[in-house]
ROMIVO-482818 format. One record per residue (C-alpha): x, y, z. Coordinates in steps of 0.02 Angstrom, whole numbers, plus 50000, padded with zeros to 5 digits. Example, Ala and Ser with C-alpha at 12.3 -4.5 7.8 and 13.67 -1.06 7.14 Angstrom:
2
<r <50615,49775,50390>>;
<r <50684,49947,50357>>;
end
This chain:
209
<r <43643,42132,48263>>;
<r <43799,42012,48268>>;
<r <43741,41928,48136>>;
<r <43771,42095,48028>>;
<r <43935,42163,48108>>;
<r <44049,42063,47999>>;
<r <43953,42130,47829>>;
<r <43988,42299,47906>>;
<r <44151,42286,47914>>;
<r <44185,42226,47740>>;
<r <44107,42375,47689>>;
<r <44219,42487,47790>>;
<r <44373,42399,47715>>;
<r <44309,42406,47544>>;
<r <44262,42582,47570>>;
<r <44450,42630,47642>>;
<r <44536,42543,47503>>;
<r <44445,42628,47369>>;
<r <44490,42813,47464>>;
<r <44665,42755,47458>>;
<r <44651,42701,47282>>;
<r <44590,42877,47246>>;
<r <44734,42954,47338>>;
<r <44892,42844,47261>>;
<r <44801,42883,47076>>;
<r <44785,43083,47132>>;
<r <44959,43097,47176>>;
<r <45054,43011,47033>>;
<r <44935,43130,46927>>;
<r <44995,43273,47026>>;
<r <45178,43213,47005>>;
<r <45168,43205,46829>>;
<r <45093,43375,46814>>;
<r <45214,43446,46930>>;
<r <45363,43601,46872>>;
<r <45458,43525,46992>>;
<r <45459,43360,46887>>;
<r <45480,43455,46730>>;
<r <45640,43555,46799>>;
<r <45729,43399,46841>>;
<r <45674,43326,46669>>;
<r <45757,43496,46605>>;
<r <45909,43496,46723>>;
<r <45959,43288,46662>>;
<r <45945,43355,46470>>;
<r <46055,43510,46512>>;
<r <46222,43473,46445>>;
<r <46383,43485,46551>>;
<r <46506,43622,46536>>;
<r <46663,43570,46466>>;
<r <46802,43556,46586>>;
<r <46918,43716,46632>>;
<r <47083,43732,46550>>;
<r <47249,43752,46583>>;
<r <47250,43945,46555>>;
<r <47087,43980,46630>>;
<r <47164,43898,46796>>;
<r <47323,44023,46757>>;
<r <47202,44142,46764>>;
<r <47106,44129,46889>>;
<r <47247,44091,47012>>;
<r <47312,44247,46962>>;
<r <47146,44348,46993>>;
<r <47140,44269,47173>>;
<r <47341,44305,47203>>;
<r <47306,44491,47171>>;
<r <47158,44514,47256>>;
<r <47231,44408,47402>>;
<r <47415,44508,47395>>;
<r <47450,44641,47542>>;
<r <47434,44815,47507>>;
<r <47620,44886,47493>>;
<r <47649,45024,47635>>;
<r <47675,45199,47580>>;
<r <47864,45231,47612>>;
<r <47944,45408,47674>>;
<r <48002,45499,47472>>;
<r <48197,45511,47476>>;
<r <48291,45622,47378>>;
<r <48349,45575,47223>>;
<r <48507,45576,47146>>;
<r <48462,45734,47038>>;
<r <48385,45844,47176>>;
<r <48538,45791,47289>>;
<r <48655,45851,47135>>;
<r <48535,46012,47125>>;
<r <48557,46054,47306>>;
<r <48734,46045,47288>>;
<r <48759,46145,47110>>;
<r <48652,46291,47231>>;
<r <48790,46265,47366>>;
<r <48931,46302,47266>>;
<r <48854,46441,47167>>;
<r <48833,46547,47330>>;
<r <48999,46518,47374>>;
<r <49071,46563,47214>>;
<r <48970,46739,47234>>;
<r <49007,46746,47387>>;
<r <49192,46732,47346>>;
<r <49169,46838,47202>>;
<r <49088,46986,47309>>;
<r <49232,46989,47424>>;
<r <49373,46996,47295>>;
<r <49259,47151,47215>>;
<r <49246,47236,47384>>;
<r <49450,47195,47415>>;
<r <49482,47273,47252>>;
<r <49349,47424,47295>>;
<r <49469,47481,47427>>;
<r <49621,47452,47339>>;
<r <49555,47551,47209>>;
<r <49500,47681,47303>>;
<r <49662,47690,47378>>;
<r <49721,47854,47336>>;
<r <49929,47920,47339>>;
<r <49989,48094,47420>>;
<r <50148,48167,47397>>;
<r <50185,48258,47550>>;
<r <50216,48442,47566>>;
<r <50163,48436,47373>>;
<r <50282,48516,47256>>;
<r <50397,48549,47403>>;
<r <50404,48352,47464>>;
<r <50458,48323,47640>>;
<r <50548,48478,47728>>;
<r <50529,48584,47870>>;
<r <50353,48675,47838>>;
<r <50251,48503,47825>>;
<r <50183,48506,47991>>;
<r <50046,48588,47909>>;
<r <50010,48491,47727>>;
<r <49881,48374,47818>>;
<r <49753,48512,47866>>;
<r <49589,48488,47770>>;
<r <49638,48327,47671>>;
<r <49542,48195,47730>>;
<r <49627,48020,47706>>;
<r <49565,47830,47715>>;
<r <49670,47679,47811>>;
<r <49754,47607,47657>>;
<r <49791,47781,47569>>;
<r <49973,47782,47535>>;
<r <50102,47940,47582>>;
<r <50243,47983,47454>>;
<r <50400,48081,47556>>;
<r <50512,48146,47427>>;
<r <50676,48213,47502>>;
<r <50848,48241,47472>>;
<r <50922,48072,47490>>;
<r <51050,48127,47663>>;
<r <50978,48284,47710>>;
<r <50825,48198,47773>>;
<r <50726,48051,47829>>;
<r <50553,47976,47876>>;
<r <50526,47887,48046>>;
<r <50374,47832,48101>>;
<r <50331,47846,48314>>;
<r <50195,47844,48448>>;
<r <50112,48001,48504>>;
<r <50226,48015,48632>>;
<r <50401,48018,48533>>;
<r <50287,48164,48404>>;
<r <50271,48254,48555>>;
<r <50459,48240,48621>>;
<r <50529,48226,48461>>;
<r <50629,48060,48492>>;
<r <50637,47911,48395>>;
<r <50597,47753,48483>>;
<r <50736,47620,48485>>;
<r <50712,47506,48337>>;
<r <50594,47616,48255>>;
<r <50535,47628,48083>>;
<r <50659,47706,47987>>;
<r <50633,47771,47810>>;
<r <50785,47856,47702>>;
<r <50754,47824,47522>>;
<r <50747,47989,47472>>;
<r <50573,47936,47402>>;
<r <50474,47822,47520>>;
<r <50301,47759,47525>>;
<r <50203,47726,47674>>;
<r <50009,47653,47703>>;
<r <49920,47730,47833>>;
<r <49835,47640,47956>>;
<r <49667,47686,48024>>;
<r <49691,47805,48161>>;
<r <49818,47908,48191>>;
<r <49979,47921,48103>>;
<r <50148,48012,48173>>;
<r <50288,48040,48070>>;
<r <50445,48155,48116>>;
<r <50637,48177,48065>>;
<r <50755,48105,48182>>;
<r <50912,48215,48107>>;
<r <50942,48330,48261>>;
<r <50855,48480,48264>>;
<r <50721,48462,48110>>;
<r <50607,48395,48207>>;
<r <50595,48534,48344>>;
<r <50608,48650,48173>>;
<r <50444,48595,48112>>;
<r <50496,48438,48010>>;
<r <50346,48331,48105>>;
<r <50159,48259,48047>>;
<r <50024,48182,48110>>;
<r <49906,48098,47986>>;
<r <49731,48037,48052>>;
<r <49676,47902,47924>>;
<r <49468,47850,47941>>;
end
């Protein structure tokens, strides 16, 4: 049996060796059969891309720039020049009709303003205590005395002097002969200060609304 051990193990090695043999020759066949072999065959024939250029590198910085570039902020609108100019032109309008109302109501009253001659045909003498009765007059209305020019005159007092007949010092004193005078609102006294026409009848009392 020793005697045969060393033939047996020739025959193992000669045995392994020819599996391995197999093995190497399987695998290069594999290899060469292999779509992993053909892509890289196919990727060394592909042909390089030409280099980039000067504008595409313009270009494409730009693209990233933009994309990269912060969002502006959404400011608060201001008014502009014309809407400022608007808002003003509207001002002055309403003040110029608002001017323009008042002069027409000014000129309402002044044209409503009406004359009287008192006592009528007989002017300003001793019975025109009684001319104002059922006229009604308006604060601004204007009173005409005609007169003699001497024989008469106009004065204008308080309740208190129509009452008593006296003439305040430094009065009102009218003596045209043809005088005008605008009532006031309220109540109006007018009288003669020559002595005795006043306690004759020569007095008025005018009640403007």
């Amino acid at each position: 049996g020793t005697a045969l051990l060393p033939q047996w193990l020739d025959v193992v090695h000669t045995r392994r060796a020819g599996v391995a043999t197999r093995v190497i020759a399987a695998t290069l066949l594999a290899s060469q059969s292999s779509p992993c072999a053909g892509t890289a065959a196919g990727y060394k024939r592909r042909p390089r891309a030409p280099p980039p250029t000067q504008a595409s590198t313009r270009t494409h910085a730009l693209l990233a720039f933009t994309s990269s570039a912060p969002a502006r902020p959404h400011l608060p609108s201001t008014p502009t020049s014309k809407a400022v100019a608007m808002a003003q032109g509207s001002g002055s309008a309403t003040a110029v009709l608002a001017l323009v109302l008042l002069c027409l109501l000014l000129h309402g009253d002044f044209a409503e303003s009406k004359v009287y001659t008192v006592g009528d045909r007989n002017g300003w003498a001793l019975s025109s205590g009684g001319w104002p009765r059922g006229k009604r007059f308006r604060a601004g209305d204007v009173l005409l005395f005609r007169y003699g020019r001497g024989a008469h005159n106009v004065v204008a007092v308080s309740a208190a002097g129509y009452r008593s007949c006296s003439a305040a010092r430094g009065g009102r004193t009218y003596n045209s002969g043809s005088d005008r005078v605008t009532l006031a609102r309220g109540t109006n006294y007018f009288i003669c200060s020559v002595p005795g026409h006043c306690q004759a009848g020569m007095k008025m009392a005018v009640t403007a609304a």
